[in-house]
C-alpha positions in Angstrom: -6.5 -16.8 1.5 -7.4 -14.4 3.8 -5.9 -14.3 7.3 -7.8 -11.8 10.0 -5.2 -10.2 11.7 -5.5 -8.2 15.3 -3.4 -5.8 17.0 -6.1 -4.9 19.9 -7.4 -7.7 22.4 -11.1 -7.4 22.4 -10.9 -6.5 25.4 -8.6 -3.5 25.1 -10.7 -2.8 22.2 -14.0 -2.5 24.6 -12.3 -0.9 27.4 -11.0 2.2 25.3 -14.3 2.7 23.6 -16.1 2.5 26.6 -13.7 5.5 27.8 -14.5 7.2 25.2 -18.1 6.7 25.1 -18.4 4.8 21.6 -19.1 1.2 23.1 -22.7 1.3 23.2 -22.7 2.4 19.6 -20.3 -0.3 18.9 -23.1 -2.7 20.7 -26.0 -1.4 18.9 -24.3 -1.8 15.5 -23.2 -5.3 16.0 -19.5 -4.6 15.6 -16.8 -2.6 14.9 -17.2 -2.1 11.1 -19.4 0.8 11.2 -16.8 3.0 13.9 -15.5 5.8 11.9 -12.2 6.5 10.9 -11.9 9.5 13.8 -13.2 7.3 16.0 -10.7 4.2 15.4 -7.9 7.3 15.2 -8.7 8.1 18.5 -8.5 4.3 19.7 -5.3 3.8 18.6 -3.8 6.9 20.0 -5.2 5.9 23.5 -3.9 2.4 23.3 -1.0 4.1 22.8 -0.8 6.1 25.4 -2.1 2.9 27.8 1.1 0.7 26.1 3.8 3.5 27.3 2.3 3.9 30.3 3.0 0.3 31.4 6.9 0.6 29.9 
């Protein structure tokens, strides 16, 4: 079985690519399976940065 796990909200997900200006891309390719590897990189190291901002 296969079990779809998520770390990132949608939401956060939209919010940090619209900071960094990927969302319409994201939009116009119907999802997130076509964001490059730099690009989720950069994600993740922003939602970082949002989570230790809020500790």
């Amino acid at each position: 079985m296969s079990r779809k796990s998520t770390i990132m909200s949608e939401n956060l997900k939209e919010e940090i690519a619209k900071e960094l200006g990927v969302f319409d891309q994201v939009k116009q390719d119907g999802g997130w399976e076509n964001v490059s590897s730099k690009t989720c990189g950069s994600m993740v190291k922003k939602a970082i940065e949002i989570a230790n901002r809020k500790v």
